[in-house]
C-alpha positions as CSV (number, residue, x, y, z in Angstrom):
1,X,0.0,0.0,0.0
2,X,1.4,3.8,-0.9
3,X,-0.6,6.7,0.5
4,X,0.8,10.1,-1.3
5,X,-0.6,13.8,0.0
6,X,-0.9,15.6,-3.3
7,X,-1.6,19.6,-3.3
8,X,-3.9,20.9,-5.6
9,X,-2.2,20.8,-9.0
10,X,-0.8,17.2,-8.3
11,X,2.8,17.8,-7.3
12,X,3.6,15.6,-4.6
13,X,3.9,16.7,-0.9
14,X,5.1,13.9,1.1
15,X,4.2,10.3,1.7
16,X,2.2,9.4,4.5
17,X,2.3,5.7,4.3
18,X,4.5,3.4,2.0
19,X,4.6,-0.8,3.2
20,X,2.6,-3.8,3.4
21,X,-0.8,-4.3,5.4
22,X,-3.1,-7.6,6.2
23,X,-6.1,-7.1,4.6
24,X,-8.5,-5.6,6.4
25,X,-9.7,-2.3,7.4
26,X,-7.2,0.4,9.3
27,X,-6.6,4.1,10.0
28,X,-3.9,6.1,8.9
29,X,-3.0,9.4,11.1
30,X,-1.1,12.0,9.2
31,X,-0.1,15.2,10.5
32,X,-0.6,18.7,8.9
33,X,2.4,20.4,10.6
34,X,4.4,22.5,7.6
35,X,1.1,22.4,5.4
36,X,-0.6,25.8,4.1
37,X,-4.3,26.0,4.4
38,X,-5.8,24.4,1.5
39,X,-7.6,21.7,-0.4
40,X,-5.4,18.3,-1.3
41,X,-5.5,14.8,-2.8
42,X,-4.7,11.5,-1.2
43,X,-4.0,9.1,-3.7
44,X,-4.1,5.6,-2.2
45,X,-2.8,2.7,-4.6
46,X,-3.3,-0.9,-3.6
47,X,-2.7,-4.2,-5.1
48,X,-3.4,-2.8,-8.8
49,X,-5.9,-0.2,-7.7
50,X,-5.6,3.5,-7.2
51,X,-8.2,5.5,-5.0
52,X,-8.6,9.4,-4.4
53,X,-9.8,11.6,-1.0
54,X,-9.9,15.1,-1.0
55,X,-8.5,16.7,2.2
56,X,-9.5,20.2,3.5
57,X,-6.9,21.3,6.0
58,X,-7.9,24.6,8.3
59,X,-6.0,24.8,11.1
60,X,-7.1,26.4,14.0
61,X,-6.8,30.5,14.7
């Protein structure tokens, strides 16, 4: 499994998660420190499939 936080116009942030689960469900923390306010994409890719969230981070004022 590869979990990659992509901004807006797809350039690639960082990677949250890159390794090898057991099937199953889990959670995946990530945190925001160092990132902007702003709308991103989390592109999840498993076995040969590729899935896409949209992530709103506001922090706090």
């Amino acid at each position: 499994m590869n979990i990659v936080l992509l901004d807006i116009s797809s350039k690639k942030v960082k990677t949250i998660y890159s390794g090898i689960l057991p099937k199953g469900g889990h959670e995946i923390d990530f945190k925001t420190v160092g990132l902007s306010d702003g709308i991103y994409i989390l592109k999840i890719r498993y076995e040969n499939r590729f899935e896409t969230i949209r992530v709103i981070v506001q922090k706090k004022k």
